[in-house]
C-alpha positions, -999 to 999 in steps of 0.1 A, spaced: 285 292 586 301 285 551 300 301 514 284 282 485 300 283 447 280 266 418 298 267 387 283 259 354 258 232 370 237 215 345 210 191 357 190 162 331 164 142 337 169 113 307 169 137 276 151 163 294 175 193 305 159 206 338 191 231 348 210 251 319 245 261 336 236 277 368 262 300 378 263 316 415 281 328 445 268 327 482 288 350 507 289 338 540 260 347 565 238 359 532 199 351 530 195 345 493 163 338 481 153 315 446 125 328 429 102 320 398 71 303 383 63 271 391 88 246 371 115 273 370 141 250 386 142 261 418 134 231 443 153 209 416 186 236 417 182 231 461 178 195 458 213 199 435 233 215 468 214 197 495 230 164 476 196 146 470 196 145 436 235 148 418 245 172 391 250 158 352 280 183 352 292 211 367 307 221 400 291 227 435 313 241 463 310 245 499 335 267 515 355 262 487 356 222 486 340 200 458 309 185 475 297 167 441 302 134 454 297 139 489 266 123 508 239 145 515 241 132 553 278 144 551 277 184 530 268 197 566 232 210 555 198 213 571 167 215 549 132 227 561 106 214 539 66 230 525 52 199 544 70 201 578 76 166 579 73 155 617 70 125 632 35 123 644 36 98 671 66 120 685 65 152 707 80 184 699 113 175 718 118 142 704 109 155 667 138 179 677 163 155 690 161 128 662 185 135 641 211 141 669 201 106 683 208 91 652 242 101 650 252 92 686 251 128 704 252 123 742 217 131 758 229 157 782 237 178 742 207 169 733 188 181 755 211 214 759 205 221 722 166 214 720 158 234 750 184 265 733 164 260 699 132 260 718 136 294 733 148 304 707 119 298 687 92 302 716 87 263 716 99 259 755 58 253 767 47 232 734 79 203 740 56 174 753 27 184 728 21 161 694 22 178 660 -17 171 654 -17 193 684 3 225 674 -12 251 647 8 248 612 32 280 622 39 261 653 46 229 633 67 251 609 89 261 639 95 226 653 107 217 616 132 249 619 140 243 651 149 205 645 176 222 618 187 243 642 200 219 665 221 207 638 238 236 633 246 228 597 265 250 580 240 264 557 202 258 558 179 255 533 142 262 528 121 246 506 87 271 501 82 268 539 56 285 542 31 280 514 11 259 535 2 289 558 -27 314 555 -18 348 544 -15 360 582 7 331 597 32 340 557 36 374 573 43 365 607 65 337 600 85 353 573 93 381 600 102 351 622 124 338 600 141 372 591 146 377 629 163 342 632 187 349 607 202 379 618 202 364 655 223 334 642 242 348 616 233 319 597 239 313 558 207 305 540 188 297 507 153 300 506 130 293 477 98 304 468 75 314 441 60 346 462 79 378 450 67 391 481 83 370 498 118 373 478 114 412 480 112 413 522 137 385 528 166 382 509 199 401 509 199 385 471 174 372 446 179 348 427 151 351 398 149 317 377 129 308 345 133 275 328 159 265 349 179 294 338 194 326 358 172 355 345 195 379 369 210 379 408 212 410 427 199 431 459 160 432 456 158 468 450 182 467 421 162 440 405 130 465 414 146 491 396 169 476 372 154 448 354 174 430 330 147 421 308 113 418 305 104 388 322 122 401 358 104 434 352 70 418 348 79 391 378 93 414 409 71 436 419 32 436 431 13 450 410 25 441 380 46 464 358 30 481 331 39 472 295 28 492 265 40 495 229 60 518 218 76 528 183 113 543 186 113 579 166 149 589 175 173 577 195 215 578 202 234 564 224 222 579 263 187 588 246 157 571 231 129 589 220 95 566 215 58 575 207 34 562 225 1 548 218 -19 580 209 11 597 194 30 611 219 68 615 228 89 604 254 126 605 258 137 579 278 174 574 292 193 547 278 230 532 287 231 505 252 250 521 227 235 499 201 204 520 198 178 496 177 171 510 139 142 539 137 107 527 136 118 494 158 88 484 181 98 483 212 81 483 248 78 506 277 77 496 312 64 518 336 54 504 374 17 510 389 29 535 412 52 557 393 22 558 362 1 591 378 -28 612 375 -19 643 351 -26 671 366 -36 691 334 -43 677 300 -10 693 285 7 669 311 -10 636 300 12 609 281 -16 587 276 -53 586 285 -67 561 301 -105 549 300 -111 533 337 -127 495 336 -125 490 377 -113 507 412 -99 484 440 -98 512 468 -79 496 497 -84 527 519 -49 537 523 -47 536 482 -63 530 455 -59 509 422 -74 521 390 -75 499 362 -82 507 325 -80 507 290 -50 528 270 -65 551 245 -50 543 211 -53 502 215 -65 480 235 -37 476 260 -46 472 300 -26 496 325 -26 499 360 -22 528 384 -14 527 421 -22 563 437 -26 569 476 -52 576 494 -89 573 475 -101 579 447 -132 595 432 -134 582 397 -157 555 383 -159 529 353 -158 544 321 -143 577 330 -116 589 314 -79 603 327 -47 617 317 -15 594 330 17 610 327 46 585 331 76 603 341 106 595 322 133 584 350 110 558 359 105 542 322 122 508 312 124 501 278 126 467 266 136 454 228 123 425 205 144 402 231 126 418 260 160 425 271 160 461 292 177 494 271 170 515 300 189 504 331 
């Protein structure tokens, strides 16, 4: 397998700048994942390593050589694509062996590596069948499979699975989790699913207009968002924000008032501790927002506009008392309340982000 370096990488399109200075490391073996909206830069910043479209400056690495001006055919690479792209006049073994044929191997390889790959993959019984014949996660594991017998030095997947319905994601993305620790393989995935990024990945890479937002494990991004935007994208449901007004504050504390009046003191590791009165904004995830269990207890009240009970748990939407601000509460188990009734939410105070004007976190 091989590491991956890419050192200021910057990427144009005419006058249009598509990828602002990408900087980032790839260990050896690692499954990191690219994440972000839709136009964030990630297939563009995979299409940079993969070599089909060349950087406007920067550097890109592969165990520690310059790969800038190297062929695509040439960087040792294997990309799996959304739309599988198979031959469909060609079986599963021949859509496995083509790109071995094409660059000589001898048959008796050939055949050694597609059958390995198939069993690997639980393809041996589908080899003489058609793609218009196999299901779409079948058709997703020929396309891996046919980068398998590669064995490229790093593979890379380009939203594999968003084809799929919801059932086949899961199963495939435990698939795919399963095949990289059995080959010990490097590889770069990108998708727009958090989910996805949060199950996978021994790193996340969160983009937003084709810049880094912040790299690290998933549950440091869970719990330590850099800013605003990486709070609000990683996690399902979304992260609470509500205004807050700071009160008091020095360096290690901030004290803020929340939206009805009352006080919170909330952790901080910033030493530059923004001016009294500053506006500022609390983040405070679904599940750690809960029920108070007397009124003395409650942060904020909430006034209840919908229940989604899911059996197991429940989510209860509402309104914040004091504005018009929407907040979200994920409790287990079921729930007995109903639209318009009112409820005390205490939000405990280890499990508060605060985020400035910048939306930049004070509270890591």
């Amino acid at each position: 397998m091989a590491t991956l370096t890419l050192s200021n990488v910057v990427k144009e399109f005419g006058a249009t700048r598509v990828i602002h200075g990408v900087d980032l490391a790839v260990a050896d073996g690692e499954f990191v994942v690219f994440v972000g909206p839709s136009g964030c830069g990630k297939s563009t910043l995979l299409r940079l390593i993969c070599g089909l479209e060349s950087t406007t400056s920067g550097g890109i690495e592969i165990d520690g050589k310059p790969v800038n001006y190297v062929a695509a055919a040439d960087r040792g690479l294997a990309m799996v694509f959304q739309s599988y792209a198979l031959y469909p006049h060609m079986t599963v073994r021949q859509n496995m062996a083509f790109g071995l044929e094409n660059i000589g191997t001898p048959r008796a390889t050939i055949e050694a590596k597609v059958r390995e790959a198939a069993a690997l993959l639980r393809l041996d019984a589908l080899l003489d069948r058609r793609p218009t014949q196999l299901s779409g996660g079948q058709r997703q594991r020929v396309a891996i499979g046919r980068a398998i017998v590669r064995e490229p030095r790093i593979f890379l997947f380009d939203e594999p699975l968003s084809n799929l319905d919801a059932e086949l994601r899961v199963s495939m993305r435990s698939e795919i989790i399963a095949l990289h620790r059995r080959l010990e393989a490097t590889m770069i995935y990108v998708t727009h699913d958090q989910v996805e990024a949060m199950t996978m990945a021994d790193k996340i890479v969160v983009l937003r207009g084709g810049r880094v937002e912040q790299v690290g494990a998933p549950l440091d991004l869970y719990n330590r968002p850099a800013n605003r935007f990486v709070a609000g994208f990683i996690g399902s449901p979304q992260m609470n924000f509500l205004p807050a007004t700071l009160v008091a504050g020095s360096a290690g504390t901030a004290t803020i008032a929340l939206p009805g009046g009352r006080r919170l003191d909330v952790a901080t590791t910033r030493a530059d501790v923004p001016a009294i009165g500053t506006a500022l904004t609390l983040g405070i995830r679904p599940e750690h927002a809960v029920p108070a269990q007397r009124a003395t207890d409650a942060d904020l009240t909430l006034t209840v506009t919908q229940l989604e009970q899911l059996g197991a748990h429940t989510l209860i939407h509402g309104t914040v008392a004091g504005g018009d601000t929407r907040m979200t509460m994920h409790i287990a188990g079921q729930s007995s309340l109903r639209a318009g009734d009112a409820v005390g939410v205490a939000i405990p105070p280890a499990d508060a982000r605060l985020f400035d004007a910048g939306d930049a976190g004070l509270a890591r």
